[in-house]
C-alpha positions as CSV (number, residue, x, y, z in Angstrom):
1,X,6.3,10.2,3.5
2,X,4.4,12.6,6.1
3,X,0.8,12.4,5.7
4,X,-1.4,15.4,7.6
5,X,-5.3,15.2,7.4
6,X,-7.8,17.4,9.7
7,X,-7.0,15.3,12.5
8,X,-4.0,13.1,12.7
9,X,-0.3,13.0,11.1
10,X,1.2,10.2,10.2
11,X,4.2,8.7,8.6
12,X,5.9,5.1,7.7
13,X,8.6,3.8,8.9
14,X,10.8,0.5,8.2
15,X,10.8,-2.5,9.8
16,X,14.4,-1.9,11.4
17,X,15.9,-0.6,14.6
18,X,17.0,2.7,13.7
19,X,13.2,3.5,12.9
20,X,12.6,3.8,16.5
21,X,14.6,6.7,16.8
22,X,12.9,7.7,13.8
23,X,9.5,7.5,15.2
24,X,10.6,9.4,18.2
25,X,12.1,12.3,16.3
26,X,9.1,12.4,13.8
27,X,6.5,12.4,17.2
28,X,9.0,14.7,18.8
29,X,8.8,17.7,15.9
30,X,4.7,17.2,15.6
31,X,4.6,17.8,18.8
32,X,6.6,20.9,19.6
33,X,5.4,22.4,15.8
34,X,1.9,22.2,18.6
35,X,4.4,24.1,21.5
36,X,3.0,20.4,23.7
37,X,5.8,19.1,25.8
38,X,7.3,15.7,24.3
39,X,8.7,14.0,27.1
40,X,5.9,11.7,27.7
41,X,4.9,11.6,24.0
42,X,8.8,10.3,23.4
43,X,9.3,7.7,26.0
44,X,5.4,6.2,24.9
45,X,6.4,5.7,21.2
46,X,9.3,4.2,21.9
47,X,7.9,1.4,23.6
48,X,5.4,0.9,20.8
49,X,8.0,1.1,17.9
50,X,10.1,-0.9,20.3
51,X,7.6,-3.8,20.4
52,X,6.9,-3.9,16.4
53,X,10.6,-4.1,15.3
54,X,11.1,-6.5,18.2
55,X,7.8,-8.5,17.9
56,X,6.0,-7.8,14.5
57,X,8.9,-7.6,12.2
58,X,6.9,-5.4,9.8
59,X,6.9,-1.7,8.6
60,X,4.8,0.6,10.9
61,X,2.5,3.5,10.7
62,X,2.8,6.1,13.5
63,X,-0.2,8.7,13.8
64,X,-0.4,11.8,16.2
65,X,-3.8,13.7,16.8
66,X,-3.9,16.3,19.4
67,X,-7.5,16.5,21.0
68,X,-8.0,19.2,23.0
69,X,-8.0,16.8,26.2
70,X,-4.8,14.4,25.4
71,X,-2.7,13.7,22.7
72,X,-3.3,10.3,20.8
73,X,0.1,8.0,19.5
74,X,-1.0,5.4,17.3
75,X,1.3,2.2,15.9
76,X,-0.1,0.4,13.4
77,X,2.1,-2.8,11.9
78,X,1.7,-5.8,9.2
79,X,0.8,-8.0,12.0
80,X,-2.8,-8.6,12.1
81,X,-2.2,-11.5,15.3
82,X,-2.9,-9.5,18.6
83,X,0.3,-11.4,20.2
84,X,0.4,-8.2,22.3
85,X,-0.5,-8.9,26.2
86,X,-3.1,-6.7,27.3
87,X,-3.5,-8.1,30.9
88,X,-1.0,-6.0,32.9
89,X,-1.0,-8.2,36.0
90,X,1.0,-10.7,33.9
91,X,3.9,-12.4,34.3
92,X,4.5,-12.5,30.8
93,X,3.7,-9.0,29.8
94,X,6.7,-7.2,29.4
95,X,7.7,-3.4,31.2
96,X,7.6,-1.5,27.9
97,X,3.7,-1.2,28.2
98,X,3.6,-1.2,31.9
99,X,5.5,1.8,31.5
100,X,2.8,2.9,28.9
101,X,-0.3,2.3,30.8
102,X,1.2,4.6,33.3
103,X,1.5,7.8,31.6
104,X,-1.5,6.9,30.2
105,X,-4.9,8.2,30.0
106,X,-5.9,4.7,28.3
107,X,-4.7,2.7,25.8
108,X,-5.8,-0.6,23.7
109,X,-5.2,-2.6,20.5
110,X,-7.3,-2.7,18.0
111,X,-7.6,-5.4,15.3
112,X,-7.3,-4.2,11.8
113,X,-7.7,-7.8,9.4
114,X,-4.1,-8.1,8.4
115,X,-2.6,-5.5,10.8
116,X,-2.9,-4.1,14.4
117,X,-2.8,-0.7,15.6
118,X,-1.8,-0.1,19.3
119,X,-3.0,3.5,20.6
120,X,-1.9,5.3,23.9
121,X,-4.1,9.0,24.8
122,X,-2.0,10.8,26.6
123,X,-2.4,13.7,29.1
124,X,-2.7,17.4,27.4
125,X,-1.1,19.8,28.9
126,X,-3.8,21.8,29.0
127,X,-5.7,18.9,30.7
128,X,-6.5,20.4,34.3
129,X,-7.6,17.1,35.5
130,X,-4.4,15.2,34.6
131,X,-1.9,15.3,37.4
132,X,1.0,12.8,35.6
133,X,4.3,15.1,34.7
134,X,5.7,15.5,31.2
């Protein structure tokens, strides 16, 4: 189910592979319904979906609210433990969100009790200041 309030859509998806995809598509056509450029958009929620089927093992929420200076992705899943390595310079941390963090205008996790959200901003387009390609 697609929900759309005054500032975000969002929509559910299954804990299983084939919901990356999904989520990709489903960020893909918000976009583009906007005429914003997806590439960026596409490669960042696939990490984050990548991480929950991979990590979490729970159904996930993906938002998408265009501001009029970036474009916020949000992944929220069932996993309230912040297992996720937010120290880039890590070893451990895997290339998925080092990719992230460079398309990125900023990103963080946030804990939500008994679930997580991960959020990337990304450049607008129409952001004069933002000199990363989409």
């Amino acid at each position: 189910m697609v929900r759309t309030n005054d500032q975000s859509t969002s929509k559910e998806f299954p804990d299983d592979p084939v919901s990356v995809r999904a989520a990709r598509d489903f960020v893909r056509d918000v976009l583009e319904l906007q005429g914003i450029p997806t590439e960026s958009a596409r490669l960042a929620i696939s990490e984050l979906a990548t991480n929950v089927v991979q990590h979490a093992h729970t159904p996930f929420q993906v938002s998408v609210l265009v501001e009029a200076e970036a474009v916020r992705i949000e992944v929220e899943d069932g996993a309230g433990t912040l297992k996720i390595a937010t120290d880039l310079s890590s070893d451990r941390t895997g290339g998925g969100l080092r990719i992230v963090e460079t398309m990125a205008v900023e990103w963080g996790v946030e804990n939500r009790g008994e679930k997580k959200a991960v959020w990337v901003r990304l450049p607008s387009p129409t952001d004069a200041s933002a000199d990363r390609p989409d």
